[in-house]
N, C-alpha and C positions, 0 to 999 in steps of 0.2 A: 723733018716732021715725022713724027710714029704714030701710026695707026692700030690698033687692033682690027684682027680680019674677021669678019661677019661669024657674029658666033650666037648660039640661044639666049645662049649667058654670058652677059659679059660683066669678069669678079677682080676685083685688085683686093691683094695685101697684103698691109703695110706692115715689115720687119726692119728689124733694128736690131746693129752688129754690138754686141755688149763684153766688158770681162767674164773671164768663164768665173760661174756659181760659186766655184772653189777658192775664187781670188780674194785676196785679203786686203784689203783699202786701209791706207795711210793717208794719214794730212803731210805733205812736203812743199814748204814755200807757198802754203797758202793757198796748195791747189792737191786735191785727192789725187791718189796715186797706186795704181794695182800692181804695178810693179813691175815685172816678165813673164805675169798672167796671159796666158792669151787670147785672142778676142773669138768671140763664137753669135752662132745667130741666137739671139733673146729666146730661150727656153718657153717662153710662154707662146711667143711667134710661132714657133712647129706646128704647135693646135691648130693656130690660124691658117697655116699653111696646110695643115690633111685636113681642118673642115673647106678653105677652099676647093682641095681639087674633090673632093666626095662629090660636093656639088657640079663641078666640072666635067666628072665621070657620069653622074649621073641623069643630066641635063645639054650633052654637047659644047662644054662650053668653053670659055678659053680663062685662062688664069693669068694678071702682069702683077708681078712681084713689086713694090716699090722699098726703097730705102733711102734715107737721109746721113749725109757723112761726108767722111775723105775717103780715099781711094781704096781703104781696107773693109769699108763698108760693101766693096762688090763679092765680100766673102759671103755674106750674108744670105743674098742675092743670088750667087751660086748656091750655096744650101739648098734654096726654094728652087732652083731650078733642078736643080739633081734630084730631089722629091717630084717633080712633075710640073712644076708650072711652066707656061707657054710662052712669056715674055718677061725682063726685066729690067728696072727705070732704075738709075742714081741718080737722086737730086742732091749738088750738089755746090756749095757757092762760099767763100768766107765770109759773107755776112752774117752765115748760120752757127756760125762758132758757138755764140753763148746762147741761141736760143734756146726758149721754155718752150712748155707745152702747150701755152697759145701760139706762139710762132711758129712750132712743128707744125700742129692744128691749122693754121693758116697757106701752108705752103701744099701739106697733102693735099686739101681739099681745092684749089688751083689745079693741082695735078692730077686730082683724077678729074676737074670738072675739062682741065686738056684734054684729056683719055678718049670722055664724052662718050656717053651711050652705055658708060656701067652700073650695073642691077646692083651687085652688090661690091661693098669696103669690110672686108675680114680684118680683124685685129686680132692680138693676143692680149688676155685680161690685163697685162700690165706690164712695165719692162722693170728687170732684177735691179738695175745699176740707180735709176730711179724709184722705182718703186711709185710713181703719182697714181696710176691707173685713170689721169681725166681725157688723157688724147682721143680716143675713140668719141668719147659723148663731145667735147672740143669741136671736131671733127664735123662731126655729124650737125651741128649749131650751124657751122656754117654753112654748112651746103645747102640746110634744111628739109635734109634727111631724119626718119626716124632712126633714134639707137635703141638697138636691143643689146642689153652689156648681158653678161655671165650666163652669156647661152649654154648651157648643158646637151642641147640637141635640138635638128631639125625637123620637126614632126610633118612639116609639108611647104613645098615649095612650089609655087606654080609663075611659073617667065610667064607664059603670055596672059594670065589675068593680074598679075604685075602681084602679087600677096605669097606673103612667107608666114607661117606658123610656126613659131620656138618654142622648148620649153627652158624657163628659166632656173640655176641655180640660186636659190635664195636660204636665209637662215631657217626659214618656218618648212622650206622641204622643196617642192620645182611652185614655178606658174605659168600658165601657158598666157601668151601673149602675140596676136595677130598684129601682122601692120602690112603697109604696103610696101611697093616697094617704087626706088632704089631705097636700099637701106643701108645701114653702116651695124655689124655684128662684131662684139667681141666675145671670144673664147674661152671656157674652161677646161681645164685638163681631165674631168668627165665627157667630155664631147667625144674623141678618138684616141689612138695611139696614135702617135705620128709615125710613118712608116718609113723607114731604112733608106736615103737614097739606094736608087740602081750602080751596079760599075758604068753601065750605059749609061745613067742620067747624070753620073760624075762624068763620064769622059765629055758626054754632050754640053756641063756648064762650066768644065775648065774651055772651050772652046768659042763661048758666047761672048758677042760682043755686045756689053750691055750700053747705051747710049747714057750719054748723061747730061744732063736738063741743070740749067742757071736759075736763077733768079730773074734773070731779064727772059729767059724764054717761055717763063711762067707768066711773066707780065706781073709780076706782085713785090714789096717789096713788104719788109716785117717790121713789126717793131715790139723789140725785147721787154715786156715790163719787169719781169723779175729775175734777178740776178743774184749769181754766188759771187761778192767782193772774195772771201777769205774763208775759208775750211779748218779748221786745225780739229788736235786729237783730243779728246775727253780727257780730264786728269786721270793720271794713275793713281786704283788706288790699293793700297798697302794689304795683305788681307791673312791674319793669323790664325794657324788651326791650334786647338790647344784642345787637350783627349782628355776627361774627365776620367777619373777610375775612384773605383770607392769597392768595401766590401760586402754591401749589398746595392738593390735598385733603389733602397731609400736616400742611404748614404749617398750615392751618386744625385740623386734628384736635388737632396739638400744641397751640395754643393754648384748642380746649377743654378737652383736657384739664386742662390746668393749672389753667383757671378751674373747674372742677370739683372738684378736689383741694383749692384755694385757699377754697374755698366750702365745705368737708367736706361733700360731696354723697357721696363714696366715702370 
């Protein structure tokens, strides 16, 4: 059993080990493929991970890293512990191979309600390799927690009268929006920088021994509704450059135009 130790605050969150930004995805045999990319913590996660420990820092609090995967997912996981977090979880089980993002959504929310006694669930606005950005608000449905998505910042936090004040990044400019808490926040990369692991907080999360949690110790079991059968590549397609010249701007226009006409572009 894992407990967290009595803290003001007590904040999990959730990162996810992804191909690095740079990797190039192919269709092979029906299933995407990044190649000899290598795998890194979900760029948008770090956010999560420095507004977690802000808060942490600034409230006494304690920080559990969570992540979903196979055994290269406890890269992750050391990332956020070499940034400062306090403890870290791998769930991890083959029934979770093809899950979506209700089934991820399903198992977090199991595993922090195991945690038990956490204020707040930090996410990052959305992972690279998927791109859905629904897991946070998912998440939060279940527990029946408020979500506050594309938090830009925390304008006030108070543990013991249980209420958080954000403000939000939106298209029209921020909003501020109060709720209670426990809550479940996702991050934008307006919120912080994320800050450098330590050589100290590296040598301390190559040494952690992070536990890792089943499905049966969760008590839950999922069920996939949507699935990738098959992947393949978009056609190729052909693409000719061909340099107009003429002996003035008109001449030249003339002749696009025509190749434009000629082409039923118009």
């Amino acid at each position: 059993m894992f407990f967290l130790k009595e803290a003001a605050l007590k904040i999990v969150v959730c990162v996810k080990q992804v191909p690095d930004s740079a990797a190039k995805v192919v269709a092979e045999n029906g299933r995407p493929n990044w190649g000899d990319a290598p795998l890194v913590i979900n760029p948008w996660d770090e956010y999560a991970v420095e507004a977690a420990l802000l808060q942490k820092e600034a409230h006494d609090g304690d920080v559990v890293a969570i992540s979903i995967g196979g055994e290269n997912a406890k890269e992750a996981l050391k990332h956020a512990l070499a940034m400062g977090a306090s403890e870290a979880i791998l769930i991890s089980d083959a029934a979770l191979a093809q899950a979506d993002s209700q089934a991820v959504a399903e198992v977090l929310a199991a595993a922090i309600r195991k945690l038990g006694g956490v204020d707040l669930a930090f996410f990052g606005r959305q992972a690279i390799d998927s791109d859905t950005g629904v897991t946070p608000a998912q998440t939060a449905r279940l527990l029946g927690w408020p979500v506050l998505s594309l938090v830009a910042s925390i304008a006030g936090l108070d543990p013991a009268g249980k209420t958080i004040k954000v403000e939000r990044s939106i298209e029209e400019g921020r909003q501020s929006v109060t709720a209670r808490l426990p809550a479940v926040v996702s991050v934008v990369k307006d919120f912080a920088e994320p800050r450098y692991p330590s050589f100290m907080g590296i040598r301390k999360a190559s040494r952690a021994n992070i536990p890792i949690w089943s499905l049966a110790d969760l008590g839950v079991s999922v069920h996939v509704r949507n699935t990738w059968p098959e992947v393949f590549n978009p056609p190729a397609r052909a693409v000719v450059t061909e340099m107009i010249s003429g002996g003035s701007p008109k001449e030249i226009a003339e002749k696009l135009a025509e190749k434009i006409f000629a082409e039923k572009v118009l």
